[in-house]
MITORRO-786554 format. One record per residue (C-alpha): residue in one letter; x, y, z. Coordinates in steps of 0.5 Angstrom, whole numbers, plus 2048, in hexadecimal, padded with zeros to 3 digits. Layout:
<sites>
AXYZ;...
</sites>
This chain:
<sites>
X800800800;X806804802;X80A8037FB;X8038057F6;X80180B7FA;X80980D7F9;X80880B7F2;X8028107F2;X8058157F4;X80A8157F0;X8068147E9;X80381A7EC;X80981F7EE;X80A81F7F4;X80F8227F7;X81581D7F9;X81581D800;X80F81B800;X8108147FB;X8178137FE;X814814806;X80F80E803;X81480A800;X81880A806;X813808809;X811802805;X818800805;X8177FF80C;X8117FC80C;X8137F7807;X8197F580B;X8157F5812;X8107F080E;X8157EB80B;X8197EB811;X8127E9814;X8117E480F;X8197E2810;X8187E0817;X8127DD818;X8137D8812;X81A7D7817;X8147D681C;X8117D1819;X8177CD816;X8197CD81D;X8147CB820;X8127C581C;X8197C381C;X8197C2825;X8137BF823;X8167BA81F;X81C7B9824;X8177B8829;X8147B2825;X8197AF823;X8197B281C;X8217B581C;X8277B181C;X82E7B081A;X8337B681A;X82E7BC81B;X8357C1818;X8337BE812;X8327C380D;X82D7C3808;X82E7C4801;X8287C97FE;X8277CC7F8;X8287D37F9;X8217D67F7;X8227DE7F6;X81F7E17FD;X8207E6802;X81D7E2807;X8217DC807;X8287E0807;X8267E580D;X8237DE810;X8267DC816;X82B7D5815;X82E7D381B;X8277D181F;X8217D5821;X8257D4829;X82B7D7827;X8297DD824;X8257DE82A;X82B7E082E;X8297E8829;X8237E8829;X8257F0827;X8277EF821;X8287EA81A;X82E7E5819;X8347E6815;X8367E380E;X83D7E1810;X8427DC80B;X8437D780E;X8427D080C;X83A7CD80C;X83C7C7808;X8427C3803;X8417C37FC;X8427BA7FB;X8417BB7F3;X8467BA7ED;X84C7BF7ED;X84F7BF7E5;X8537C57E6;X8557C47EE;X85A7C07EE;X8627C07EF;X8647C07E8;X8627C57E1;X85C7C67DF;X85F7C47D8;X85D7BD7D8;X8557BF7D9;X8587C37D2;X8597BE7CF;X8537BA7D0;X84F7C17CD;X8547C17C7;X8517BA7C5;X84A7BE7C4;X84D7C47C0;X84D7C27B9;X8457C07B9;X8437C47BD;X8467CB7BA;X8427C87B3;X83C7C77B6;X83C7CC7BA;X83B7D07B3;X8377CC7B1;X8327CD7B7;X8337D57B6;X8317D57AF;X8357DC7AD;X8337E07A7;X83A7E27A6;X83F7DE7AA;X8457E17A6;X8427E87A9;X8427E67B0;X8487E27AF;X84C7E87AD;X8487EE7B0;X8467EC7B6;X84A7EC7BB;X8467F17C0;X8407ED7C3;X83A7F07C7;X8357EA7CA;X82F7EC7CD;X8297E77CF;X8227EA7CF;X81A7E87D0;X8187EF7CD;X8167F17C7;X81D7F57C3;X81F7FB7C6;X8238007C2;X8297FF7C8;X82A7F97C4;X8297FC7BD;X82F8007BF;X8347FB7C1;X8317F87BA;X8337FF7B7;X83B8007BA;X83F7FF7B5;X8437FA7B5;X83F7F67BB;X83B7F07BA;X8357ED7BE;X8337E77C2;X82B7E77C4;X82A7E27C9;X8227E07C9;X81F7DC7CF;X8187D87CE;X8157DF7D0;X8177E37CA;X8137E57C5;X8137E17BE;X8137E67BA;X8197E97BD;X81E7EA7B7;X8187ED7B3;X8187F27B8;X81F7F37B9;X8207F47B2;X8197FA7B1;X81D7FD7B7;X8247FE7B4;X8208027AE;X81D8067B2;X82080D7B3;X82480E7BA;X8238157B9;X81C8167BD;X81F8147C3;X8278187C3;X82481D7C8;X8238197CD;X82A8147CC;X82F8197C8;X83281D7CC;X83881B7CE;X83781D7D6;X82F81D7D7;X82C8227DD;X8278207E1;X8228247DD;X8248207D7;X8218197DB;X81C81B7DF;X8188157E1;X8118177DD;X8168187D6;X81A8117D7;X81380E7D9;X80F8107D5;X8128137CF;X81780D7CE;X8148077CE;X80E80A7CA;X81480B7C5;X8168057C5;X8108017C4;X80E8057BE;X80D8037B8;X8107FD7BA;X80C7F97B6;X80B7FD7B0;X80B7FC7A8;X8127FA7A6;X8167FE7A2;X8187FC79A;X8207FD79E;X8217F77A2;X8277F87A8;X82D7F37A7;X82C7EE7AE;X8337EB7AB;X8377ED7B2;X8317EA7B6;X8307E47B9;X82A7E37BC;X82B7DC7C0;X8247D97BE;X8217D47C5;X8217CE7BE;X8287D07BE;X82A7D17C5;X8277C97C6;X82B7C77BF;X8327CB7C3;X82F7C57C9;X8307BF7C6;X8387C07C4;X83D7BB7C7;X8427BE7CC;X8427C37D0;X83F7C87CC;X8387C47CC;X8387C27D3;X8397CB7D5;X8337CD7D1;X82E7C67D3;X8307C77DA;X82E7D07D9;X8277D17DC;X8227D37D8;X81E7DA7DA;X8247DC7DE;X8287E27DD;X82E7DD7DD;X82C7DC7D5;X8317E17D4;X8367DC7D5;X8357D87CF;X8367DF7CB;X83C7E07CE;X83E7D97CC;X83D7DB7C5;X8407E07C5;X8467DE7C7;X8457D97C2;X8457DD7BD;X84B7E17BF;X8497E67C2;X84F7EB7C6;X8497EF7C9;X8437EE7CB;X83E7F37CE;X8397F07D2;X8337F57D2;X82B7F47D4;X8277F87CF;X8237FC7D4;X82C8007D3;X82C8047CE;X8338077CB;X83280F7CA;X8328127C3;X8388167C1;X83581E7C2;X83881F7BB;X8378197B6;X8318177BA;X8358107BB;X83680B7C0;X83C80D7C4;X8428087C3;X8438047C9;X84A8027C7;X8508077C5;X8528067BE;X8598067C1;X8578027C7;X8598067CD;X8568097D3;X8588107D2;X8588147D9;X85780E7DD;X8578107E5;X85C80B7E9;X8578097F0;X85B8097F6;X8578067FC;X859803802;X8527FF803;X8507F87FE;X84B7FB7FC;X8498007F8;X8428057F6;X8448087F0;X83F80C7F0;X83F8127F3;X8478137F1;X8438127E9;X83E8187EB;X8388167EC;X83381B7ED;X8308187F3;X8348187F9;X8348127FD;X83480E7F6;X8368067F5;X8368017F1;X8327FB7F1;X8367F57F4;X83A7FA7F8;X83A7F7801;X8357FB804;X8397FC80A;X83E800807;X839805803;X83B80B807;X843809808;X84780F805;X84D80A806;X84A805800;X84980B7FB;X85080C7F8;X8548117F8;X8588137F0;X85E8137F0;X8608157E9;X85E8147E2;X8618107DD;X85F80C7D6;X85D8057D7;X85F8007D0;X8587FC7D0;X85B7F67CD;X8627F47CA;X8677F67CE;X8677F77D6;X8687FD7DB;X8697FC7E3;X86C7F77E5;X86B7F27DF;X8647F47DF;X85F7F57DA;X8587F77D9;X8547F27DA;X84C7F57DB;X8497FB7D9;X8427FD7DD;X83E8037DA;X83A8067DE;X8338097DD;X83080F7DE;X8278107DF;X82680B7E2;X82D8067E4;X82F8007E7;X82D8017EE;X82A7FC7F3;X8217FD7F6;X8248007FD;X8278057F9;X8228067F4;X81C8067FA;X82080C7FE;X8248107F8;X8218147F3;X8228137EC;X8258147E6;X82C8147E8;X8318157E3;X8398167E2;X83E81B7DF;X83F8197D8;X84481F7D6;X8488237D9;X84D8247DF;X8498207E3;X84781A7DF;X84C8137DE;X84D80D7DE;X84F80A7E5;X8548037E6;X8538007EC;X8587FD7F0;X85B7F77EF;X8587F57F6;X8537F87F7;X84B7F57F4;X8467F97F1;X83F7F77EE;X83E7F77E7;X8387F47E3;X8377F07DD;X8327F77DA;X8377FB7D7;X83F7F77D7;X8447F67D2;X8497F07D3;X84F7EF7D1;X8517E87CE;X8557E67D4;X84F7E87D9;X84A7E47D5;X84C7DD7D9;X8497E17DF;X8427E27DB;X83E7DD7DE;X8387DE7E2;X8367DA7E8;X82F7D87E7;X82C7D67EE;X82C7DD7F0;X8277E27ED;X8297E67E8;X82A7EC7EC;X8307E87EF;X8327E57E9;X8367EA7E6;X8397ED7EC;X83B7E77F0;X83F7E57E9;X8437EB7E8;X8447EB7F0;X8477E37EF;X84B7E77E9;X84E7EC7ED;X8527E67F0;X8557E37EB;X8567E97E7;X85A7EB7ED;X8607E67EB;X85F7E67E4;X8617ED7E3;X8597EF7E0;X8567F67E3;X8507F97E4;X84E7FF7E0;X8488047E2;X8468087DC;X84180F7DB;X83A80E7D9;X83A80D7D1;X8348097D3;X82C80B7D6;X8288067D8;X8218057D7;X81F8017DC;X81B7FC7DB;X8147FB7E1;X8177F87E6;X8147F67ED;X8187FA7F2;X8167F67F8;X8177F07F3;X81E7F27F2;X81E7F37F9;X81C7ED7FC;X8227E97F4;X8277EE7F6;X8277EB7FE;X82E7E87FD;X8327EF7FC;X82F7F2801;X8317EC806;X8387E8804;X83B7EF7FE;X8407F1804;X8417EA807;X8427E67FF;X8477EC7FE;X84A7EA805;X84B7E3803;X84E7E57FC;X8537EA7FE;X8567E5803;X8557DF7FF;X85B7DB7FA;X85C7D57F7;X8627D17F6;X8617D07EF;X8647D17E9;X85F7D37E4;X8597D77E2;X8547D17E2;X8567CE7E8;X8567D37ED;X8507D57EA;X84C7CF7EC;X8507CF7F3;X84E7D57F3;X8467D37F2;X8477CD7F6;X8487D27FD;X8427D67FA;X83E7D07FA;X8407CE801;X83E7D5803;X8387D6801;X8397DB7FB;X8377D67F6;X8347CF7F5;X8377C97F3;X8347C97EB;X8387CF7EB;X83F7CB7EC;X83C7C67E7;X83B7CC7E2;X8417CF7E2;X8457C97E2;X8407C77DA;X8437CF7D9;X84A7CE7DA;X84A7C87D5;X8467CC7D1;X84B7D17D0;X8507CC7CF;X84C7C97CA;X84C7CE7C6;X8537D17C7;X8537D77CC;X8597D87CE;X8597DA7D6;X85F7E07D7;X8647DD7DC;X8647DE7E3;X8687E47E6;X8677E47ED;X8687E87F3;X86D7E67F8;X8697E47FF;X86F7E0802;X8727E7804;X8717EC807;X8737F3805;X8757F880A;X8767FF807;X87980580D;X87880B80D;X87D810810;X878817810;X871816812;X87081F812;X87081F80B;X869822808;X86981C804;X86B817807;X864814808;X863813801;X86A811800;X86980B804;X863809800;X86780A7FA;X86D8067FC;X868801800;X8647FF7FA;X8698007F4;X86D7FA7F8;X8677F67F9;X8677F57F1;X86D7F07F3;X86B7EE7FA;X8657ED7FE;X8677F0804;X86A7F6806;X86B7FA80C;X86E80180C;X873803812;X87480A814;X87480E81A;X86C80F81A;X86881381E;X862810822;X85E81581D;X861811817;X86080B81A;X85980C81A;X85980E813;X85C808810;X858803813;X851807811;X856806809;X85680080C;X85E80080B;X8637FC810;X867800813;X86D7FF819;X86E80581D;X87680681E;X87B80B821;X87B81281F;X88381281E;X884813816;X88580D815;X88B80C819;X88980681D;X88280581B;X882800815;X8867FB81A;X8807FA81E;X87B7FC81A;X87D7F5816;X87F7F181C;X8777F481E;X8757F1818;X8787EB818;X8767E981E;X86F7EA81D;X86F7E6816;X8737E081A;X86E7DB81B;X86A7DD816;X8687D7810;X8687DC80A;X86E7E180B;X8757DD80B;X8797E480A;X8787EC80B;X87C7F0806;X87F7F780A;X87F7FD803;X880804804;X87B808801;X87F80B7FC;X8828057FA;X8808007F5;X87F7F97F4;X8807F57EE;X87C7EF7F0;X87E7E97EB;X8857EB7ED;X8837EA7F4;X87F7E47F3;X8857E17EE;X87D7E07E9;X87B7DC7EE;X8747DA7F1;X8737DB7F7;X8787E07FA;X87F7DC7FB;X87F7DC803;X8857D7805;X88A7DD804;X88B7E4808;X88C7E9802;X88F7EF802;X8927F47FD;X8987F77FB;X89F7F67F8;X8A57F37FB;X8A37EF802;X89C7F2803;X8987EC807;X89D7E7804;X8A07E2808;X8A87E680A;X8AA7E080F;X8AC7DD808;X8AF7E2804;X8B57E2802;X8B67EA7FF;X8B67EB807;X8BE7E9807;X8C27EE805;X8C67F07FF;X8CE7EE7FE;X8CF7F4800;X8CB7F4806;X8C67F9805;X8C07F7806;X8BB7F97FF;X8B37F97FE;X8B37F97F6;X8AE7FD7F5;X8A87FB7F0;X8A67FE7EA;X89F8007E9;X89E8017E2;X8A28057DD;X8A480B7E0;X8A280A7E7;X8A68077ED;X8A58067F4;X8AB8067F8;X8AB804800;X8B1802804;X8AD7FD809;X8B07F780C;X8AD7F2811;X8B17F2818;X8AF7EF81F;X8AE7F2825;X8AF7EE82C;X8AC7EE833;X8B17F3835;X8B27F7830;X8B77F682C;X8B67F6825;X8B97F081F;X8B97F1819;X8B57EB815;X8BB7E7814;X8BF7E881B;X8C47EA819;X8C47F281B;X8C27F3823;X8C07FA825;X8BE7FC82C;X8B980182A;X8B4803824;X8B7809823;X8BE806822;X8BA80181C;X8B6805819;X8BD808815;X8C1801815;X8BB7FD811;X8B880380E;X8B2804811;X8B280B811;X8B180C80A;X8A880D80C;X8A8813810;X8A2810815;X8A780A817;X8AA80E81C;X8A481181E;X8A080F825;X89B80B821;X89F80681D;X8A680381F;X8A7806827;X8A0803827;X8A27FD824;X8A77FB828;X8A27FD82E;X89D7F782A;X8A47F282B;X8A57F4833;X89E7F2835;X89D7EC838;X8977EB834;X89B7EA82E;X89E7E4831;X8997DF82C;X89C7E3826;X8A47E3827;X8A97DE823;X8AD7D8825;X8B27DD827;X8AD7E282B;X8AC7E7826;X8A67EA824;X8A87EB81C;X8A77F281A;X8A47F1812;X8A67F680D;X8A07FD80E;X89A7FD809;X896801805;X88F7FF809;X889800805;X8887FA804;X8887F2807;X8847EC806;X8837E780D;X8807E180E;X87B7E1813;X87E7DA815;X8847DF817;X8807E381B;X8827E1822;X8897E2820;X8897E881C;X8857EB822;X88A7E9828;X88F7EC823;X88A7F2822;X88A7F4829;X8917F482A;X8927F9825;X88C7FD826;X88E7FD82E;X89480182B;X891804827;X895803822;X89580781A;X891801816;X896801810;X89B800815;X8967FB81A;X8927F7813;X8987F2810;X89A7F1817;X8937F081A;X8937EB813;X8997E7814;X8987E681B;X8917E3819;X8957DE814;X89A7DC81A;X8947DB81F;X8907D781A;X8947D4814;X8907D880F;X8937D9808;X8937E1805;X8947E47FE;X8947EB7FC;X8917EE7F6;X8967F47F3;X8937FA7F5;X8938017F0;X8948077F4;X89880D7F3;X89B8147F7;X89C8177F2;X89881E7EF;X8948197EB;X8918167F1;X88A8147F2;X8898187EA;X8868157E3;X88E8147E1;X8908107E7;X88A80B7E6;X88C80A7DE;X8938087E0;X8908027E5;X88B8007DF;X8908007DA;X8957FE7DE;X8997F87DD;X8967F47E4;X88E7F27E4;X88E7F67EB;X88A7F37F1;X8897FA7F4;X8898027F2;X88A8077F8;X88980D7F7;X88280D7F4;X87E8137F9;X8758147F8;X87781B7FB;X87C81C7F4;X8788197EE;X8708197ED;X86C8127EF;X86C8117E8;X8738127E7;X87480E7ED;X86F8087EB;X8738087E3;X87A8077E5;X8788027EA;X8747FE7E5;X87A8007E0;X87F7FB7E4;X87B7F57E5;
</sites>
């Protein structure tokens, strides 16, 4: 009653506060009633169920989990599942969807296993040569020379409406083709239709969808619904012209046809026989096509979407670039996993979020983003970042948008977005964050189109969105992006049942945040697309996000594609046996919140997880963890000491944990050169301690011959050159120190009774900061300490190894304990990190028996230092360097920053 008087008022003009006062409130009428509902069919069940168990009805294992088909509805998703006692322990509230697991998939497993997936490959294989022939055959293309050698841009749609001109457009881009994909439902005359409407003009409606950034008064409710879709029903069923259209780009996927597809051998068959009918899934069968037939796009469009003329040509807007770049792309820097990319995209309603998007996030600013810089992203072809690609595109829509019920019964309509200007571009969202895209307005690149697949056991209004959230997690570590683009489409809503999409949409408002909880942590050990992807949909199984006929679908979908020779892009995969540690010596900066964001998230491209250590004030901590940024709150020192114990913290922490097996400390304003680091290996090689330098940096200095001295009894440290006109020249020997004070040097053959007397005889007065308090009389203090007892050699001493640059160290959290007890001493002295950090090293190596090795290291002091010129000397150099330094955020813009990064991977 509450939703027709809304209605009514609405149809008559009412002012807004008076139809969004009743919307609201039939909202919470709505969800108290289906609440209501909810608990008492709970009751009832319960009931009936002690009844039984009274009598006897109940036995064998009651923590058995019983397997149903999941049906769509709200009340059986907001149902209590742990029993009607225990949820009366909270009689305030509801129970909570968590991830846990409710039940065990006991099915076949093809892709699951502990070997390649090429075998499964092969089986498909058997099936190609026949069924690439038949295919065709079903198919019947007017022109299979046209297709085969213009058709490599494919929209697919599925419809049970009569043709809309948002189909005749797709039909009408040049060089795109269509798939329709009918259902039982669909009008048999469709084609007909489909073909009078293409001859009709598409001027008649320009002013409602050509202009390239649409106002609210340009999409009033009353033009859109009225006005719209009597223009497209008209004439629909009027006189053929003399002139009939081509159709020669159309395919048109006829219930006859689909049925023939069905009765193929293989892999392919046994996809389209097991594809429900009258299901939004049907679309599945037309990506399948697609692909077939060698699509490397696919935009995956509703018709009720319709591209948006050209104001000029009165065409329909290109939804490709001719040079297939993204110009003006905005980098995404963001903290949190997951991502509303609305309000940074300007929606003219405040507040506004996608359908899919968790509900308990909607007013979490640290989920909004932040831009970073702009860039020009390759659609396909080539890579940016870090070995990635573009791997989605969604469009979004103006008038009336992909939006869920909650929004639409609480927020006004229409809502559009910037199309031109300053403000308007396309978003890249980050490698780790999930954000929900559709299957309305979506182009899909040929390396996306393996994660196209829509389950079939959830509505409709869950299907897409769960699908892309499952993308999101295997497109993480096979290099693929997400991409939001402005409005170059309006939709046309079709008449929907707000309160039916309400009741369809339940597992988005319920499960959205924890899915993406799940996903964000989840991993496989696994080396290929489809493996992981069947892992991956096994766990979602057993936690109630999908059914078993899902699991049963995708593993017919892969074989389907390996039927028909898709290719799955190879994995390239975050490191998650690491962690990172990046310090931070300077937390007063204006900047240095978002240059922690940024750092954090270029590096979580590479790693899963990654911390940021520095001398934080409470207020920053607060921040970052509302950003959702893992944080370490160090000593203000400069960076003196502090990244000592901000590893040792680290490591500690990490020590017993089953997924880190090491912690990597990395100076802010160095970088990594990660396949040299890893030596191109998966997981993160965690035996050896890794350093970076030259010479005897983390090297093993107890079997070092050049530690002797020359014939003429100098001792020398041969400096080593970095590249072709740069050097680094130290004079830097090892020495032991004893309990007493008096110092050796490293071969014993020299006795000196004080620091002061060995620095000039070994040469270590060279480095101004030896001789200061922080570093060699500091030393020396480390040697005499009785707690140093556990470190010293054979002969007593404490073996002082060579100083280093200290930007950079690997640990193996097994070497934690040691590395710490070895820590901690230094840090009681407070000794210099680059005169503590190879002792601290080799200490940990004497204690444990571990091995070390060193990556060279590119750095300089001359003028060049930290500039464009210092970095093209250590990427053209002759050395594959691990490790650059100095590289500062405060000098070079992100995008600067974030370019050189991905330059030396």
């Amino acid at each position: 009653m509450i939703l027709t008087s809304c209605s009514s008022l609405r149809r008559r003009g009412a002012s807004s506060w008076q139809w969004r006062l009743l919307l609201v409130l039939a909202t919470a009428t709505c969800v108290a009633l289906l609440f209501s509902y909810s608990f008492v069919a709970t009751m009832s069940k319960e009931l009936q169920k002690s009844d039984n168990m009274l009598q006897g009805g109940v036995h064998e294992n009651q923590n058995q989990i019983v397997n149903h088909e999941h049906e769509g509805g709200i009340a059986d998703i907001l149902s209590p599942t742990s029993g009607i006692f225990e949820a009366a322990k909270n009689s305030a509230t509801g129970t909570v969807f968590n991830n846990e697991k409710i039940r065990k998939y006991v099915g076949l497993s093809y892709y699951d296993k502990n070997i390649d997936s090429s075998a499964s490959a092969d089986d498909s294989k058997l099936f190609r040569p026949s069924t690439n022939e038949s295919i065709l055959e079903v198919l019947r293309v007017d022109d299979p020379g046209y297709i085969s050698n213009h058709c490599n841009k494919w929209g697919v749609v599925t419809t049970i409406f009569d043709p809309t001109k948002a189909i005749s457009r797709v039909a009408s881009l040049p060089s795109w083709c269509l798939i329709i994909v009918p259902d039982t439902k669909t009008p048999d005359n469709y084609m007909e239709k489909l073909l009078q409407l293409q001859r009709e003009k598409d001027n008649s409606d320009s002013d409602l969808t050509n202009s390239k950034n649409n106002t609210d008064s340009d999409l009033t409710n009353s033009i859109v619904d009225q006005d719209m879709l009597e223009l497209e029903t008209n004439n629909i069923n009027g006189t053929t012209t003399d002139h009939d259209l081509s159709n020669k780009n159309i395919i048109f996927l006829t219930v006859e046809k689909q049925k023939e597809l069905e009765n193929l051998q293989g892999p392919f068959g046994d996809f389209i026989r097991s594809t429900p009918w009258n299901h939004f899934c049907r679309k599945n069968v037309g990506y399948l096509v697609a692909m077939f037939l060698g699509a490397q796009f696919i935009f995956d469009f509703d018709d009720d979407n319709y591209i948006k003329l050209d104001i000029v040509s009165g065409h329909p807007l290109s939804i490709l670039p001719d040079d297939l770049n993204l110009r003006n792309t905005t980098v995404i820097m963001q903290g949190a996993n997951a991502f509303n990319h609305h309000p940074i995209m300007g929606a003219s309603v405040e507040g506004s979020w996608a359908r899919g998007f968790p509900t308990d996030l909607i007013q979490n600013k640290a989920t909004q983003g932040i831009a970073a810089y702009q860039t020009d992203l390759p659609i396909s072809g080539q890579d940016f970042g870090v070995k990635r690609e573009v791997g989605v595109i969604q469009y979004l829509a103006d008038n009336n948008p992909d939006i869920d019920a909650l929004h639409r019964m609480s927020k006004p309509l229409p809502i559009t977005f910037p199309l031109d200007g300053a403000s308007a571009s396309a978003v890249l969202v980050p490698t780790h964050a999930y954000s929900p895209y559709n299957a309305q307005a979506t182009i899909h690149t040929r390396n996306a189109m393996f994660a196209m697949l829509l389950p079939s056991t959830v509505p409709g209004r869950v299907s897409d969105i769960w699908r892309g959230y499952f993308a999101q997690c295997i497109f993480a570590d096979t290099g693929l992006s997400l991409v939001f683009a402005p409005p170059k489409i309006v939709q046309v809503r079709n008449d929907h049942d707000y309160l039916g999409d309400f009741e369809a949409e339940g597992d988005l408002y319920l499960k959205s945040g924890k899915l993406i909880e799940f996903l964000a942590q989840w991993d496989s050990k696994h080396n290929t697309v489809p493996q992981r992807m069947e892992h991956l949909w096994i766990d979602l199984y057993e936690r109630g996000y999908i059914e078993e006929t899902d699991i049963l679908s995708l593993q017919k979908w892969i074989g389907a594609l390996y039927q028909i020779g898709y290719e799955f892009p190879p994995l390239k995969r975050r490191f998650r046996n690491v962690a990172v540690m990046g310090q931070f010596n300077y937390a007063d900066k204006p900047s240095v919140f978002h240059d922690v964001m940024f750092w954090v998230q270029k590096n979580r491209e590479q790693f899963d997880t990654v911390l940021a250590a520095g001398p934080f004030s409470e207020d920053q901590m607060s921040s970052f963890k509302e950003h959702s940024i893992d944080v370490v709150q160090g000593k203000d020192d400069r960076g003196f000491y502090s990244p000592l114990e901000n590893q040792m913290n680290t490591l500690l922490r990490f020590k017993d944990s089953d997924k880190v097996d090491g912690v990597i400390y990395v100076h802010d304003d160095g970088i990594m050169n990660v396949t040299e680091l890893s030596q191109g290996k998966y997981p993160f090689p965690h035996n050896d301690i890794i350093g970076s330098g030259d010479g005897y940096s983390y090297m093993d200095i107890r079997h070092a011959p050049s530690m002797l001295p020359t014939s003429d009894g100098v001792f020398k440290y041969n400096a080593k050159r970095v590249n072709d006109t740069m050097y680094i020249e130290r004079n830097n020997l090892a020495y032991r120190v004893f309990s007493d004070g008096h110092i050796e040097d490293f071969d014993k053959t020299v006795n000196f009774t004080d620091l002061r007397s060995a620095m000039s005889e070994i040469g270590l007065n060279k480095w101004h900061h030896f001789k200061r308090a922080f570093c060699g009389p500091a030393q020396v203090k480390v040697a005499m300490d009785t707690e140093s007892k556990v470190f010293r050699e054979d002969d007593g001493s404490v073996l002082i190894p060579p100083y280093v640059q200290a930007d950079f160290l690997f640990v193996p959290t097994k070497y934690a304990d040691a590395f710490a007890d070895a820590a901690k001493l230094h840090l009681k002295h407070t000794v210099f990190i680059e005169c503590a950090y190879n002792t601290v090293a080799s200490m940990t190596k004497m204690k444990t028996n571990a091995t070390s090795r060193s990556v060279d290291l590119c750095t300089t002091w001359i003028p060049r230092r930290g500039d464009d010129r210092h970095m093209r000397d250590c990427k053209n150099g002759k050395n594959n360097y691990g490790f650059v330094h100095p590289w500062k955020l405060g000098k070079q813009s992100y995008s600067h920053w974030s370019e050189t990064y991905d330059w030396l991977q």
